[in-house]
N, C-alpha and C positions, 0 to 999 in steps of 0.2 A: 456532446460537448466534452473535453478532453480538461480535468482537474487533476494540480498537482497539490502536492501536497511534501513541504520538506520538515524534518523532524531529526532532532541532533539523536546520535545515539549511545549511550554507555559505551565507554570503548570495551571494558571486558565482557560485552554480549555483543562483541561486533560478527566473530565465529559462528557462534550460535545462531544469530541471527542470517546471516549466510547459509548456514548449515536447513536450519530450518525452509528459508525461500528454495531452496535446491531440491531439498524432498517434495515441496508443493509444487516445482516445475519438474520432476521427477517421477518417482512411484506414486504421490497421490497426487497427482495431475488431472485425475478423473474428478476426486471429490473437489477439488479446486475450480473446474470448471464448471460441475454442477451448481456451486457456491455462488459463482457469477454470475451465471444463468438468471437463478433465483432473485439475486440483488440489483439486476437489471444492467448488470453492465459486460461492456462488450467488447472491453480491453484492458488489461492493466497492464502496468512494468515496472518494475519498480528498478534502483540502480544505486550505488555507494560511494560517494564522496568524503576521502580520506583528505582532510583537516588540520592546520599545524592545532585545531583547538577540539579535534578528534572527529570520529566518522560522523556523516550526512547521511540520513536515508532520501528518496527522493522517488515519491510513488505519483503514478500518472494514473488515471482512472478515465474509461470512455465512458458516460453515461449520461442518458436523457435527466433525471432525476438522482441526485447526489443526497439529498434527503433522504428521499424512499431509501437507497439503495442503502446507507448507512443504520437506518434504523431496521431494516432486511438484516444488517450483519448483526446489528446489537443484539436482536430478540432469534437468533439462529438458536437451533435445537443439533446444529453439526458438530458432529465432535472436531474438524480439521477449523470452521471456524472460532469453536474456541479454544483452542490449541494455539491458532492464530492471533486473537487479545491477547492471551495469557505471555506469549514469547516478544508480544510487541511493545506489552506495558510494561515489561522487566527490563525493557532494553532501551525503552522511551529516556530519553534526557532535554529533554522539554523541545519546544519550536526551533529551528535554525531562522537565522537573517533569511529574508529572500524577499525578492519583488518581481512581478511578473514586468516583464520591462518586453512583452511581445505578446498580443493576439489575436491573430487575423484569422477570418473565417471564408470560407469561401461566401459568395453569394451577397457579402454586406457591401454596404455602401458611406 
């Protein structure tokens, strides 16, 4: 199941926060996907919606169990994901507006 998730951000850690997803699809791409692995999910992406009321982050998550997988990130003993808390709660600027206004799955009825 494919969960999104949008989240307004500081604009003065918009960079950074750039800066940091880049090195995670970058040089620690390894420890990034070990990280997923682990928290059971089998695709992320995340993307940045620049705002007249500042930037959007907007992360998509494949994953059987959104639970598990989140309390997997919480109690992580990896230094990339906590590296990852640490740059996402500095930059956090609380919920953005959104409403899922589409979701079709194959196979329903």
């Amino acid at each position: 199941m494919i969960h999104l998730v949008a989240r307004r951000l500081r604009a003065d850690h918009r960079d950074r926060v750039i800066a940091w997803l880049g090195g995670i699809d970058g040089p620690r791409r390894p420890e990034a996907l070990e990280s997923l692995a682990a928290e059971g999910v089998d695709h992320e992406t995340a993307m940045i919606i620049d705002t007249s009321e500042g930037p959007i982050i907007v992360y998509a998550m494949q994953t059987d169990d959104l639970e598990r997988s989140r309390a997997v990130t919480d109690e992580s003993p990896r230094p990339v994901d906590a590296e990852h808390r640490a740059v996402m709660r500095a930059a956090d600027d609380g919920p953005a507006a959104a409403e899922i206004v589409l979701d079709l799955r194959a196979g329903e009825h």
